[in-house]
Residue frames as qw, qx, qy, qz and C-alpha x, y, z in Angstrom:
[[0.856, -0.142, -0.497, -0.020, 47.04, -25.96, 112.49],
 [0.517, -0.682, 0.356, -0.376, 47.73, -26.23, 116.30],
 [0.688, 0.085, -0.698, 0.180, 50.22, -29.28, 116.76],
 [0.606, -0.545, 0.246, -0.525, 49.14, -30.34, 120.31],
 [0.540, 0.081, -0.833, 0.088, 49.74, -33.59, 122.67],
 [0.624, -0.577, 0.034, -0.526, 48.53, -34.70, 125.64],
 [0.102, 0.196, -0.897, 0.384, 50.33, -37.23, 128.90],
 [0.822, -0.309, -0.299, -0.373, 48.02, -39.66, 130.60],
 [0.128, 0.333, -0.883, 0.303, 49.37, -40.49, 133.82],
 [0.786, -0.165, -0.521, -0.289, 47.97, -42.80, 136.34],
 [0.701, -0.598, 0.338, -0.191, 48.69, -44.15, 139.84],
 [0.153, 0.614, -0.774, -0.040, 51.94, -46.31, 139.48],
 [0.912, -0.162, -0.369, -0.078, 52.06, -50.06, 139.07],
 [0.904, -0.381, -0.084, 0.176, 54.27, -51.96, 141.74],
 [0.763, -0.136, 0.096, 0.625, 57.66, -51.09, 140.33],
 [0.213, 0.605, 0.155, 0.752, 57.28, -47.64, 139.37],
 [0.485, -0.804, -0.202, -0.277, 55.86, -47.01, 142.41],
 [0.797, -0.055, -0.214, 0.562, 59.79, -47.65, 143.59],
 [0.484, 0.181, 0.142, 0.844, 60.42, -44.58, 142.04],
 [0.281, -0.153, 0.096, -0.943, 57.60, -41.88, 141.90],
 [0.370, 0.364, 0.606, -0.602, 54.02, -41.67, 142.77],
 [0.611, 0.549, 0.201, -0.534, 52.88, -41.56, 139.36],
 [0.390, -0.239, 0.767, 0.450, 53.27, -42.93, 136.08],
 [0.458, 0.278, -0.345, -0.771, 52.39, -42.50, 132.02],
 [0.745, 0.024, 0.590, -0.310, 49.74, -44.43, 130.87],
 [0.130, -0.309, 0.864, 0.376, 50.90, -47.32, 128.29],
 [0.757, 0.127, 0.374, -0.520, 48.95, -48.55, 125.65],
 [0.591, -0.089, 0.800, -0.050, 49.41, -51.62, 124.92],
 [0.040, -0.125, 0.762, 0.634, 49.36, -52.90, 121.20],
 [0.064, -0.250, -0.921, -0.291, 46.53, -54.77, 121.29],
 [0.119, -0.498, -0.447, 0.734, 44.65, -51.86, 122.79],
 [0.281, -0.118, 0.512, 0.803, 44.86, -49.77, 119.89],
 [0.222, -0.262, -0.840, -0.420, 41.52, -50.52, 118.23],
 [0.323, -0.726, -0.560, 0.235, 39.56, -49.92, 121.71],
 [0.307, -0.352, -0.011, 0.884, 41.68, -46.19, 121.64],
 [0.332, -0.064, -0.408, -0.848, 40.22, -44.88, 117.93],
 [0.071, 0.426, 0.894, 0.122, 37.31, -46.59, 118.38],
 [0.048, -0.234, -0.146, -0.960, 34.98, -44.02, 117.45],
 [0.580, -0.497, -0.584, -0.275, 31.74, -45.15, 118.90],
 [0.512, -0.338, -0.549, 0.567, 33.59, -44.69, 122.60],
 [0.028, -0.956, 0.115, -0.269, 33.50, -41.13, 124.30],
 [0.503, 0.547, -0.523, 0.417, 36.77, -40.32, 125.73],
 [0.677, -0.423, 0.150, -0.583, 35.43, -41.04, 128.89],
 [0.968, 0.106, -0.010, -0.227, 35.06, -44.32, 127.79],
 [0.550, 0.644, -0.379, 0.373, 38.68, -43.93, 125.95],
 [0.030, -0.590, 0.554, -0.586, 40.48, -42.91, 129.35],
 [0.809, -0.281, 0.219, -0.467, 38.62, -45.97, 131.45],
 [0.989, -0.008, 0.133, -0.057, 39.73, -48.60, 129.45],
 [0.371, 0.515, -0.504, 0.586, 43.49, -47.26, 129.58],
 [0.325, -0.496, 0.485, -0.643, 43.32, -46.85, 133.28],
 [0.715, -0.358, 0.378, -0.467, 41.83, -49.70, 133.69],
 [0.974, 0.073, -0.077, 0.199, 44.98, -51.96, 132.62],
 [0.244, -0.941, 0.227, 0.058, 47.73, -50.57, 133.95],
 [0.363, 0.616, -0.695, 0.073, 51.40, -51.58, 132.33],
 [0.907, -0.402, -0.102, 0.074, 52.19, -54.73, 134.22],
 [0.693, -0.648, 0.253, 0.187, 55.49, -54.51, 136.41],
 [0.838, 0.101, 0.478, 0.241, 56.84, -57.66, 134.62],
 [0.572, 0.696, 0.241, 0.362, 56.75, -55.59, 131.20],
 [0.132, 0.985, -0.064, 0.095, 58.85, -52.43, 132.20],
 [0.727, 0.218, -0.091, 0.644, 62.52, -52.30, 131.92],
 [0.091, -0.962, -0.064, -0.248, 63.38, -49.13, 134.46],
 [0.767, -0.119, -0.248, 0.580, 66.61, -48.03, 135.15],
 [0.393, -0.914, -0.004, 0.100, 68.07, -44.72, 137.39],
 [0.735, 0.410, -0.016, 0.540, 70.63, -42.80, 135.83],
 [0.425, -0.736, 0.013, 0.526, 72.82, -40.11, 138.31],
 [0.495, 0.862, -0.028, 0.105, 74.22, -37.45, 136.75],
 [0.892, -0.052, -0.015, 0.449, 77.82, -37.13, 136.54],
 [0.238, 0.881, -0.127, 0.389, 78.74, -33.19, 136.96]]
């Protein structure tokens, strides 16, 4: 068995976009269901992530400095 993963970024929403140029896509609870859906191709999968992007409103982002 091959344990694997995979990142989904995305073009940043509003307030990430503070910070970098990109950002991971988030899915959303109620999403879930549209993710496994087997019937989709991943095509299909990766569209309808991308095409709701975290709202702003919802992230909590804070900027931590190291201290050496």
């Amino acid at each position: 068995m091959v344990n694997t993963f995979v990142m989904i970024t995305m073009p940043p929403n509003r307030r990430m976009a503070e910070i970098h140029d990109r950002m991971q896509a988030i899915l959303e609870r109620g999403d879930i269901k549209t993710w496994l859906n087997h019937g989709l191709t991943g095509t299909q999968r990766l569209a309808s992530l991308q095409g709701k992007p975290c709202l702003s409103e919802t992230l909590k982002i804070s900027v931590e400095q190291s201290k050496s």
